[in-house]
Each structure stands twice: as structure tokens, then as C-alpha cells.
Short mmCIF file of the C-alpha atoms (twelve columns), coordinates in Angstrom:
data_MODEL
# 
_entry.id   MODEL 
# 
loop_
_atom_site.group_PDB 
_atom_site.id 
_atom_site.type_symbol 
_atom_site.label_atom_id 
_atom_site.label_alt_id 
_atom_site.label_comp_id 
_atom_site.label_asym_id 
_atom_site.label_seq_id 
_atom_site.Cartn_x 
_atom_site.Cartn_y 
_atom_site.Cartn_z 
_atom_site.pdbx_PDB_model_num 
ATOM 1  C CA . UNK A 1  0.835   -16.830 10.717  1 
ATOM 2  C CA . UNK A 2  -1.477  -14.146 10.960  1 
ATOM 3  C CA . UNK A 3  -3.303  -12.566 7.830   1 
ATOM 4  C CA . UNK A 4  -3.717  -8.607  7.590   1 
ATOM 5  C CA . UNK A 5  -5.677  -6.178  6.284   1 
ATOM 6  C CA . UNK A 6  -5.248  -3.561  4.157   1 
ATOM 7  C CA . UNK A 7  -7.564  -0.436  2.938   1 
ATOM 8  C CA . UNK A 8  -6.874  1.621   0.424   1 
ATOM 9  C CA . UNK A 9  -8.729  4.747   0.760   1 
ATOM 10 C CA . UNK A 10 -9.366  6.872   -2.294  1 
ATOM 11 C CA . UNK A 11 -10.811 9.719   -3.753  1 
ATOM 12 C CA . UNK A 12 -13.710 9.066   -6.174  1 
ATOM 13 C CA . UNK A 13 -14.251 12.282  -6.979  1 
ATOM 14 C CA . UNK A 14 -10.542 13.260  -8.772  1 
ATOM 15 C CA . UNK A 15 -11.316 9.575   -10.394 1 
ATOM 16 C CA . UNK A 16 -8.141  7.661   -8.054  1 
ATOM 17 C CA . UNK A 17 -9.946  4.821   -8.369  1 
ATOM 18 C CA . UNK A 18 -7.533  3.266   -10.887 1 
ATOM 19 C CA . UNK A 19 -4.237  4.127   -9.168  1 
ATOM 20 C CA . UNK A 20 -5.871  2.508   -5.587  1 
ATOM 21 C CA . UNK A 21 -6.723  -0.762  -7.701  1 
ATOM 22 C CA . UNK A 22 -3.446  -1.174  -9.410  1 
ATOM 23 C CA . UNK A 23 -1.744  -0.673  -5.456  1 
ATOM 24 C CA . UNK A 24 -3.940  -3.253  -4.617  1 
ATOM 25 C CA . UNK A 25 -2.741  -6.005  -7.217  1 
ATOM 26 C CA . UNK A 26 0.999   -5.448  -6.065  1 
ATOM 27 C CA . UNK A 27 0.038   -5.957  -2.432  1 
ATOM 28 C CA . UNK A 28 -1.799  -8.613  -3.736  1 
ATOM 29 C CA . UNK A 29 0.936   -10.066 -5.963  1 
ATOM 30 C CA . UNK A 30 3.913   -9.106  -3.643  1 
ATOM 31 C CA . UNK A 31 2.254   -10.662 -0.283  1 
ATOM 32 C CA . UNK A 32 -0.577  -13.181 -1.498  1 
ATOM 33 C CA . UNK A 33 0.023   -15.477 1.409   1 
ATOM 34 C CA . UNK A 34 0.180   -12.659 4.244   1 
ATOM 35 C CA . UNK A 35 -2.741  -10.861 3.393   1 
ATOM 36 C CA . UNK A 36 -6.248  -11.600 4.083   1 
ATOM 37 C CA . UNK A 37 -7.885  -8.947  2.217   1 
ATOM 38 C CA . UNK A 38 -7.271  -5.884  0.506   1 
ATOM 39 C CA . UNK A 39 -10.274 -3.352  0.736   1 
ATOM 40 C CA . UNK A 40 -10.847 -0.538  -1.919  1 
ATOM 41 C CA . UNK A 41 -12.835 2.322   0.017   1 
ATOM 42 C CA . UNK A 42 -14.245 5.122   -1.955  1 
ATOM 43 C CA . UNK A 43 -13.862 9.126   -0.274  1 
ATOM 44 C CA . UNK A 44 -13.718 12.161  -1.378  1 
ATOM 45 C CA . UNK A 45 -11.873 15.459  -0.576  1 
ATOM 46 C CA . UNK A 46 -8.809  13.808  -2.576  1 
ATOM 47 C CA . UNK A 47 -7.991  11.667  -0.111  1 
ATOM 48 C CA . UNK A 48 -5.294  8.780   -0.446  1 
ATOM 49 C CA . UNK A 49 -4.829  6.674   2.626   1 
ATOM 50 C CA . UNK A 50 -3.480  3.086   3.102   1 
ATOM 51 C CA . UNK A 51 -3.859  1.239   6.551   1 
ATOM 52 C CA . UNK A 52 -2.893  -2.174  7.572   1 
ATOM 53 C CA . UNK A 53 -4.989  -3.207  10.285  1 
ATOM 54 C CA . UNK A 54 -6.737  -0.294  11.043  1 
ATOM 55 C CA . UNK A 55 -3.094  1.583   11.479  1 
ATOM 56 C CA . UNK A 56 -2.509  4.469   8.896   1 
ATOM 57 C CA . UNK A 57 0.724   3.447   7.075   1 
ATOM 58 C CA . UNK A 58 0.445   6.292   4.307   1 
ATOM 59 C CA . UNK A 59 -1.332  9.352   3.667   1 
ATOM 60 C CA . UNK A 60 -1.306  11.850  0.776   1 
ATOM 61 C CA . UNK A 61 -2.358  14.628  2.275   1 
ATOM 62 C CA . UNK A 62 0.539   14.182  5.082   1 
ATOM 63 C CA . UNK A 63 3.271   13.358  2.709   1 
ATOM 64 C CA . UNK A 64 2.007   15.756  0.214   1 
ATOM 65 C CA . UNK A 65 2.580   13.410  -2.709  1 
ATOM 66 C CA . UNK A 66 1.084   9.566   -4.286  1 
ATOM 67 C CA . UNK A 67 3.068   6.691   -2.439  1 
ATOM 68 C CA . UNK A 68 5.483   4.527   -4.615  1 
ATOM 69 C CA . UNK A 69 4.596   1.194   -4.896  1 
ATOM 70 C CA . UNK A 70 7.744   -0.186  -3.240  1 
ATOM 71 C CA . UNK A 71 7.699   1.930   -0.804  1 
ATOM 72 C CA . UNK A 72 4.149   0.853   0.474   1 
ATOM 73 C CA . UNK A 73 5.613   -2.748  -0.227  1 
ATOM 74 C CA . UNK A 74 7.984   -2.073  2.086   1 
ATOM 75 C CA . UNK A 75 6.038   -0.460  4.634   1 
ATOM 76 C CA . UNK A 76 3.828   -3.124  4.675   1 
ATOM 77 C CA . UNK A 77 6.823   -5.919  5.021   1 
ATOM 78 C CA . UNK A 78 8.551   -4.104  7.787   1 
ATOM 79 C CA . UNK A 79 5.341   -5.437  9.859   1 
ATOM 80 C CA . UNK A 80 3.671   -8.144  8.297   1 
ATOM 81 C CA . UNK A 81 7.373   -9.914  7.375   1 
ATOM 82 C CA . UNK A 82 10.177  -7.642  8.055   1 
ATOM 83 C CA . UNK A 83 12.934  -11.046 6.904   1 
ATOM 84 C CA . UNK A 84 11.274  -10.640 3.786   1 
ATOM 85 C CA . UNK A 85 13.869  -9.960  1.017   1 
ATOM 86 C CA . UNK A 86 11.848  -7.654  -1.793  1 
ATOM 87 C CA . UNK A 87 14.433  -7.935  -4.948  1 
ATOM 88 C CA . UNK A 88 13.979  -5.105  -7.016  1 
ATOM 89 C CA . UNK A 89 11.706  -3.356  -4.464  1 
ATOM 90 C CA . UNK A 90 14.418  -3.045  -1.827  1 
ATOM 91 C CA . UNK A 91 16.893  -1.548  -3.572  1 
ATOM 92 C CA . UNK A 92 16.868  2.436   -2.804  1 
ATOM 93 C CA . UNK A 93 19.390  3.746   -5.658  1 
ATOM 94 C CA . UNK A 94 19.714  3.229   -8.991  1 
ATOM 95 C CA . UNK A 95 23.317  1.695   -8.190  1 
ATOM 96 C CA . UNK A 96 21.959  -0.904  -5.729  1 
# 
């Protein structure tokens, strides 16, 4: 099994270092045995970014908004582990 590697790229100057940490400890939580690292990289110019691998999986200033945290869950699952069953993370309604 191969381990990955994820960045989280964040803006220190509009203070995102909290919100890039907590991301970090649900990738951490949510894939502890797929992941070999996840790196916390201080920018500026309110940048948000989070690669796996070197490959961009989400940017803020693309999608104009913050990621959810099951959606980068699931972005990361669909190709570190894409079997990978995420409970409450996969559902996509609130009637799922």
C-alpha cells in the first residue's frame, strides 16, 4: 500500500492557520493508515490549497469558497481508497 501526501496550504496573513490544522486532524483521523504525512505550509495572498501528492485537489481561490471537510475526505478517498465506505461523510443530503 502506498502512503500519500498531503499539503495544506494556507494563508498566514488572514490568520487560516487554525482552519488548515483542524483539516489536517480529520485527514489524519479519517485516513491514519493511508497517509504518510500531512504538511501545514504557511502563504499569503489568502490562499487555501490542498494537494495530495503534489496534485492540487482544492483551491479557494478557484472554487471561490473554504472546502468542507467531507468533501476533501472524499476527494482524497476517491484516489488514495476509492472502496472506502465514509459513513456520515458520504452521505450528500440530509435524507441519506
Amino acid at each position: 500500500m502506498s502512503k500519500y501526501i498531503v499539503e495544506i496550504t494556507y494563508c498566514t496573513q488572514c490568520r487560516w492557520l487554525l482552519r488548515a490544522a483542524w483539516l489536517a486532524q480529520e485527514l489524519l483521523t479519517t485516513f491514519e493508515q493511508d497517509l504518510y504525512s500531512v504538511a501545514l505550509r504557511p502563504g499569503t495572498g489568502g490562499v487555501f490549497e490542498v494537494r495530495l501528492n503534489d496534485d492540487m485537489i482544492f483551491s479557494r481561490k478557484e472554487a471561490g469558497r473554504f472546502p468542507e471537510s467531507k468533501e476533501i475526505k472524499q476527494l482524497v478517498r476517491d484516489r488514495v481508497d476509492p472502496d472506502r465506505h465514509l459513513g456520515h461523510s458520504d452521505k450528500t443530503t440530509l435524507e441519506d
